[in-house]
C-alpha atoms as an extended CHARMM CRD file, in Angstrom:
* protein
*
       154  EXT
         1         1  UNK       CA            107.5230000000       84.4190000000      131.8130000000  PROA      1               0.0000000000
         2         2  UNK       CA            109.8800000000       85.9110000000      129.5220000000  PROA      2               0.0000000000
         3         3  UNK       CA            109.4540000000       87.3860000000      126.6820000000  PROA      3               0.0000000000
         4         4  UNK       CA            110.8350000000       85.9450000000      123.5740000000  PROA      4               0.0000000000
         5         5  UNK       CA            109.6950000000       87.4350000000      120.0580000000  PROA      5               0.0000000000
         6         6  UNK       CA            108.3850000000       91.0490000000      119.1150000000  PROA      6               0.0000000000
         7         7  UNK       CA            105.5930000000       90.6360000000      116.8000000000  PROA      7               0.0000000000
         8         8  UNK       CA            105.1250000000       94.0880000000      114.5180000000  PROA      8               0.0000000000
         9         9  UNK       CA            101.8350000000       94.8900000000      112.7900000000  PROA      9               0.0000000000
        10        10  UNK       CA            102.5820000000       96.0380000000      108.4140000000  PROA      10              0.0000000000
        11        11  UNK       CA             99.2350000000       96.0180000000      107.4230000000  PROA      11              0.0000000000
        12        12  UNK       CA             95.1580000000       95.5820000000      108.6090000000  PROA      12              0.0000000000
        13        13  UNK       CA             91.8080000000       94.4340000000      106.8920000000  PROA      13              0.0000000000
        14        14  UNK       CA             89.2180000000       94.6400000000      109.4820000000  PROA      14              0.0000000000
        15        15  UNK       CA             86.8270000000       93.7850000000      106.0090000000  PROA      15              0.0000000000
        16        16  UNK       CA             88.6780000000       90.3190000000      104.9470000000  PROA      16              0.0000000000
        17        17  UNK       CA             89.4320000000       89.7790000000      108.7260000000  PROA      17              0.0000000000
        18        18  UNK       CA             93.0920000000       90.0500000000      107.6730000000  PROA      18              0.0000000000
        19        19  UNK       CA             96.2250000000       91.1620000000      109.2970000000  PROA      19              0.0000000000
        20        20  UNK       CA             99.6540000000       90.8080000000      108.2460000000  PROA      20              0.0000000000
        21        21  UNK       CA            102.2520000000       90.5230000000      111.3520000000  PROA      21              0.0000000000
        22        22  UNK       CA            106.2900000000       90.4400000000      111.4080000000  PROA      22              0.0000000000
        23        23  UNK       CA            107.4260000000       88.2890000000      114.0550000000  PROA      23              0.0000000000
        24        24  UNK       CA            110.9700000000       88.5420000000      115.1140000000  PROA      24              0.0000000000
        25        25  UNK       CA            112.5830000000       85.9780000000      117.6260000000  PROA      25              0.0000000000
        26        26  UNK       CA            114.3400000000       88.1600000000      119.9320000000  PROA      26              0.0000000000
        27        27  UNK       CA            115.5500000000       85.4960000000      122.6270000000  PROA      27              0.0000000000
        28        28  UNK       CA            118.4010000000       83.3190000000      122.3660000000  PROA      28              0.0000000000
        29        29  UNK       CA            116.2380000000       80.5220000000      123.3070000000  PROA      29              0.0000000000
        30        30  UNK       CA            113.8740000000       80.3240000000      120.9170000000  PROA      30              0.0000000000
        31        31  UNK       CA            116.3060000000       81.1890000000      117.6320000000  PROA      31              0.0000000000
        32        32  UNK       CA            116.2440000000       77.5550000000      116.5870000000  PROA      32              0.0000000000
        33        33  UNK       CA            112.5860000000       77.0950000000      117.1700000000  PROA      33              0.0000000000
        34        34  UNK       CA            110.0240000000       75.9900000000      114.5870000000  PROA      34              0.0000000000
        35        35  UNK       CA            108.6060000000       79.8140000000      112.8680000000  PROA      35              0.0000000000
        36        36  UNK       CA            105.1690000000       80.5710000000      114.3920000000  PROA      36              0.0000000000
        37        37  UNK       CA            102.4310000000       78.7560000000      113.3480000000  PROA      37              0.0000000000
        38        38  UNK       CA             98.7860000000       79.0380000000      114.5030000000  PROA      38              0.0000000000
        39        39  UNK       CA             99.0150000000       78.0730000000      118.3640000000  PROA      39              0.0000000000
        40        40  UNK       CA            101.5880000000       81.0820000000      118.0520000000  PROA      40              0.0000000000
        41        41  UNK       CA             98.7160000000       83.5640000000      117.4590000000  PROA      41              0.0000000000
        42        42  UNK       CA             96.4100000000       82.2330000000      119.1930000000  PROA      42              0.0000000000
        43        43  UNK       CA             98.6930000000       82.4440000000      122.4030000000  PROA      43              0.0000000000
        44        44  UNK       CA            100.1550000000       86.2570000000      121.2030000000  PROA      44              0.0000000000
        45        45  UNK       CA             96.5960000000       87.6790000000      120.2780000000  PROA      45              0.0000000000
        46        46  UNK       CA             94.6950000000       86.3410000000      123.0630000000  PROA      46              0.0000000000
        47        47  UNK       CA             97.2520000000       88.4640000000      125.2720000000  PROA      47              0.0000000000
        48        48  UNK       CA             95.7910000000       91.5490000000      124.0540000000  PROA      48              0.0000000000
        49        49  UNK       CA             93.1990000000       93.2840000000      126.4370000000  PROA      49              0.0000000000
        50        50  UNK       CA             90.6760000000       94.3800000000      123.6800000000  PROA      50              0.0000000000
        51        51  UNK       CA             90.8210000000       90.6300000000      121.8750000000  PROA      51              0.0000000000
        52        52  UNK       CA             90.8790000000       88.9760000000      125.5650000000  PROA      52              0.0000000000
        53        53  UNK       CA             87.5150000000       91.3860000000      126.4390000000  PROA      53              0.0000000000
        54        54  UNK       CA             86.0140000000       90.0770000000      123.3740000000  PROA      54              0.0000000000
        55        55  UNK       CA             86.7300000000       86.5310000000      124.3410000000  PROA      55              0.0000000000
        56        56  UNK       CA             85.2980000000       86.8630000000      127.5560000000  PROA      56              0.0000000000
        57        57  UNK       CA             82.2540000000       87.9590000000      126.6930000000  PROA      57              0.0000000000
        58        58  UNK       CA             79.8730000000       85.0130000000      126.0850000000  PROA      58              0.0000000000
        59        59  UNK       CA             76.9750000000       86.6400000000      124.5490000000  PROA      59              0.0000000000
        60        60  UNK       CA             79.1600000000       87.9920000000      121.3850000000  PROA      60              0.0000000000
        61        61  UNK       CA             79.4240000000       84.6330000000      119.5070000000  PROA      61              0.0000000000
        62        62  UNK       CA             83.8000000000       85.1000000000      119.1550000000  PROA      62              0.0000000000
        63        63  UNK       CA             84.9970000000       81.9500000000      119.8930000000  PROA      63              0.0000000000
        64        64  UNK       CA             88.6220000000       80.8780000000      121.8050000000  PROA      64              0.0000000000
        65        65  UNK       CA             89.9100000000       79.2550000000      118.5690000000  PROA      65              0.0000000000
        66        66  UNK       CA             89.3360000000       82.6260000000      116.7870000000  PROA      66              0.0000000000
        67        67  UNK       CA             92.5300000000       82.3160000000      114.0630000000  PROA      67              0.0000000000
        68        68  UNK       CA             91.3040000000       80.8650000000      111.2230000000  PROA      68              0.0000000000
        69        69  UNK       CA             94.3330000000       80.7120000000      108.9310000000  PROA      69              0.0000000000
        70        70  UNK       CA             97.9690000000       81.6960000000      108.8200000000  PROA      70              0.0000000000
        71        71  UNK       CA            100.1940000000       82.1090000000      105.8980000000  PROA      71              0.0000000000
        72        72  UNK       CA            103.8390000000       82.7000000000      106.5360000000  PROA      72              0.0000000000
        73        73  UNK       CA            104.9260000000       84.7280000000      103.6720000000  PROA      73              0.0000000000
        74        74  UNK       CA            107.9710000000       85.4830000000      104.5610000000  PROA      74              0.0000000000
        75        75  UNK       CA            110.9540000000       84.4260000000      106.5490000000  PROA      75              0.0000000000
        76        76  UNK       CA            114.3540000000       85.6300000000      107.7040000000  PROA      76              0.0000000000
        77        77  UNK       CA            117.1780000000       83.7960000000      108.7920000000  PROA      77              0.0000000000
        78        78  UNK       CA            115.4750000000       80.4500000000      109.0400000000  PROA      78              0.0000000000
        79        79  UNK       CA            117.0560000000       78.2370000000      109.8150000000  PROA      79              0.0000000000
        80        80  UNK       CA            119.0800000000       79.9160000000      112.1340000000  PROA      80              0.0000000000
        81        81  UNK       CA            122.9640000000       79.8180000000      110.7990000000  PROA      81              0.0000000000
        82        82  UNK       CA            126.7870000000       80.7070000000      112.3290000000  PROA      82              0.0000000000
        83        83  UNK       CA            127.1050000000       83.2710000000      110.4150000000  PROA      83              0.0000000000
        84        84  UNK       CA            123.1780000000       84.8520000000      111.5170000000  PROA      84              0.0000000000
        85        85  UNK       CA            124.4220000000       84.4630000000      115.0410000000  PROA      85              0.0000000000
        86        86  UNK       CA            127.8390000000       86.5370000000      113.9230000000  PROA      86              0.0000000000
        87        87  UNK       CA            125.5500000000       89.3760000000      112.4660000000  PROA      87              0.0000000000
        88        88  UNK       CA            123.7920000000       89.1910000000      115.6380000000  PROA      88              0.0000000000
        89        89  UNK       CA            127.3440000000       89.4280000000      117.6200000000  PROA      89              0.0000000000
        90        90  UNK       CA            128.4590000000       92.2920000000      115.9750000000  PROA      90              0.0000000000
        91        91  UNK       CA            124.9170000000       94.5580000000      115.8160000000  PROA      91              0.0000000000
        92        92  UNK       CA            125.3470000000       95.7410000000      118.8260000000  PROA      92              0.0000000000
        93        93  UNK       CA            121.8230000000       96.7880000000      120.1630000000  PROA      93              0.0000000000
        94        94  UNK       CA            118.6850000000       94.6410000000      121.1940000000  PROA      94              0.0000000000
        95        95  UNK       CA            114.8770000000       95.7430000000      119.7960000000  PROA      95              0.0000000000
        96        96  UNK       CA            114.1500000000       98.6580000000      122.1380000000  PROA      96              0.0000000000
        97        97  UNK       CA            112.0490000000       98.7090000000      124.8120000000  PROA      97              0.0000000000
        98        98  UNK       CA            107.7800000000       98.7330000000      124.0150000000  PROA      98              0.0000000000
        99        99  UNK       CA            107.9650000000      102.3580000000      125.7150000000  PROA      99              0.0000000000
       100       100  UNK       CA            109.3820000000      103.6300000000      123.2960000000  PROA      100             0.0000000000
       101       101  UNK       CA            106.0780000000      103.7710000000      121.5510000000  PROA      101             0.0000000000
       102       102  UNK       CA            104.5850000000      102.5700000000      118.0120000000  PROA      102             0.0000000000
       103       103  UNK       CA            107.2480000000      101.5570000000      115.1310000000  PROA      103             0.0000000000
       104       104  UNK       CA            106.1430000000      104.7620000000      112.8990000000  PROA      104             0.0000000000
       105       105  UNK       CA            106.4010000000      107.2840000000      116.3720000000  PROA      105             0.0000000000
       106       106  UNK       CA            109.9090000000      106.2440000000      117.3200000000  PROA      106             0.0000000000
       107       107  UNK       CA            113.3850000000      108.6040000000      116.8350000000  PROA      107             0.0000000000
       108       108  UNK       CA            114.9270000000      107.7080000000      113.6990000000  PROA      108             0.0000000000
       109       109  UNK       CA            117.4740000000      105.9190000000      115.9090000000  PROA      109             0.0000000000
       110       110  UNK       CA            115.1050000000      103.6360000000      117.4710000000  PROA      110             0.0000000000
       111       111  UNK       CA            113.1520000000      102.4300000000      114.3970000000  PROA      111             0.0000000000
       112       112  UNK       CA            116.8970000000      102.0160000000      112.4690000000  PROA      112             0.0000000000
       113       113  UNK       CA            118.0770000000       99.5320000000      115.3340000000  PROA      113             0.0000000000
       114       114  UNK       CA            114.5350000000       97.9410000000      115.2480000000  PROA      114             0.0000000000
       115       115  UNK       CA            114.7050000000       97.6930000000      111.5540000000  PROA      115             0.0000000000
       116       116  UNK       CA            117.9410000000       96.3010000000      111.9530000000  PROA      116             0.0000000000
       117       117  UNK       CA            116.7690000000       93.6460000000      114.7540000000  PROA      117             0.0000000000
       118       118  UNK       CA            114.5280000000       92.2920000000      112.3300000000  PROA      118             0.0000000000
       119       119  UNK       CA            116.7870000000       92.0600000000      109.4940000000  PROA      119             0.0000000000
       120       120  UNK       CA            119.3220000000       89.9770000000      111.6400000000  PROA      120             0.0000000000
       121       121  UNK       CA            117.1590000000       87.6680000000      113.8980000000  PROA      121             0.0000000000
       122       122  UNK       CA            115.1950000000       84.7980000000      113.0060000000  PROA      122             0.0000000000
       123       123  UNK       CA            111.9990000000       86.1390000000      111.7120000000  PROA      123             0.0000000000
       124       124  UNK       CA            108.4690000000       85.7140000000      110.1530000000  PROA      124             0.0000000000
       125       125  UNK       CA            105.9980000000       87.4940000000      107.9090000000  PROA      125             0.0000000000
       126       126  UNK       CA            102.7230000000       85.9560000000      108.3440000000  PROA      126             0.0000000000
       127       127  UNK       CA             98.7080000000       86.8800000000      106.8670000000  PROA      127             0.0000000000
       128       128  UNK       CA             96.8240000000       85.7160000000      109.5370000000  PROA      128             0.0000000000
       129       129  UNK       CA             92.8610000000       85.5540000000      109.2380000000  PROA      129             0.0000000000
       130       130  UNK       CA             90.7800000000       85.9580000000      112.3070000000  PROA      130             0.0000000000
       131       131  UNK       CA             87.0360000000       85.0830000000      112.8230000000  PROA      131             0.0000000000
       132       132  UNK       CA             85.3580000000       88.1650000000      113.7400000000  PROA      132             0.0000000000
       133       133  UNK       CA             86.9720000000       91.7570000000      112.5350000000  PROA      133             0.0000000000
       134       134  UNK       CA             86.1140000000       93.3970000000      115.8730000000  PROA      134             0.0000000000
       135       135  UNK       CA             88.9980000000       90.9190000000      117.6150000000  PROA      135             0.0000000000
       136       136  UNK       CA             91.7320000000       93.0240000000      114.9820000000  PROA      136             0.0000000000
       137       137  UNK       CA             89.7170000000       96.3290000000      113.9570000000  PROA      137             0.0000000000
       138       138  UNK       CA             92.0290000000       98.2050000000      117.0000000000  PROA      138             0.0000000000
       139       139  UNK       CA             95.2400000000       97.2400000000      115.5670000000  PROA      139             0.0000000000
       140       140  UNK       CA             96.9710000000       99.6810000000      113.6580000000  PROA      140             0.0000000000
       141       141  UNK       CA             99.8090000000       99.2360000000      110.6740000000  PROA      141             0.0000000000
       142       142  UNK       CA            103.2120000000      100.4310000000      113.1940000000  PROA      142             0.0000000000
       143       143  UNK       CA            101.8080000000       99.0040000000      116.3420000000  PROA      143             0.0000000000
       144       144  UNK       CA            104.0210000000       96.2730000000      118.1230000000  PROA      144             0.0000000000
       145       145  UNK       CA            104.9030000000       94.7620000000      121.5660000000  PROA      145             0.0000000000
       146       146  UNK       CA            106.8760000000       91.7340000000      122.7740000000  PROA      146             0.0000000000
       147       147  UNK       CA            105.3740000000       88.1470000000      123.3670000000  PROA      147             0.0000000000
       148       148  UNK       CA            105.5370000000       84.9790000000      125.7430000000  PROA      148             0.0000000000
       149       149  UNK       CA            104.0790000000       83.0100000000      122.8950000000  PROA      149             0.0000000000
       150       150  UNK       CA            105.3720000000       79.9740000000      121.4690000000  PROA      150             0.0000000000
       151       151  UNK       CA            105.2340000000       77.8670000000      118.3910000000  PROA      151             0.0000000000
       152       152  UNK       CA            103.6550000000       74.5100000000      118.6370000000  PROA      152             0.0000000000
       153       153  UNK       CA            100.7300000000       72.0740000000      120.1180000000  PROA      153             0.0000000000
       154       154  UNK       CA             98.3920000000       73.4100000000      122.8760000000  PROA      154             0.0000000000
């Protein structure tokens, strides 16, 4: 499947089971989607090896419907405009590519276009609030990777 947003982690509270994510719609295709909701996270975070581990295991009481609560706080070019898609025509330069490492270890280049990316795509800033801290206590403020996951119904 393709990917279709970039989802950046700003903050972490393995305490209050807290994280706050940016998630920017990269893909043409999903620019006049609803913003992500809770089926969104559940879909993104289950990708990740640690959280999908956790999952896995039985005997650990995490269960598969593991996000509690999401709070957009934030959004960016919502709903997506002419004149969004003319910024976007005349930036120039996609998000980079995941190897280029965490947001906070890229060249100065890199994390200005991905700053940039974010500022001109449709976007989210949501406070999402997971069950068990273990399933987030990995994630780091400056980590971020691209997603299949969508908005909506399971």
């Amino acid at each position: 499947m393709t990917d279709l947003y970039a989802v950046r982690v700003l903050a972490v509270d393995p305490p209050r089971r807290r994280i706050q994510l940016r998630v920017t719609a990269f893909n043409p295709d999903v620019w006049h989607w609803p913003l992500p909701d809770k089926s969104f996270f559940l879909r993104d975070l289950e990708e990740d090896e640690s959280i999908l581990d956790l999952l896995d295991d039985e005997d650990n009481g995490v269960d598969h419907d593991f996000v509690e609560s999401v709070e957009r706080t934030a959004t960016r070019n919502y709903p997506f405009t002419a004149a969004a898609e003319e910024r976007l025509s005349e930036s120039g330069r996609g998000f980079p590519s995941e190897d280029e490492g965490p947001f906070n270890e890229m060249s100065p280049e890199s994390a200005a276009a991905f700053l940039r990316c974010e500022e001109i795509y449709v976007g989210a800033d949501c406070d999402v609030v997971v069950a068990d801290s273990r399933l987030i206590e990995h994630l780091k403020a400056g980590l971020w990777w691209r997603t299949t996951a969508y908005p909506g119904a399971d």
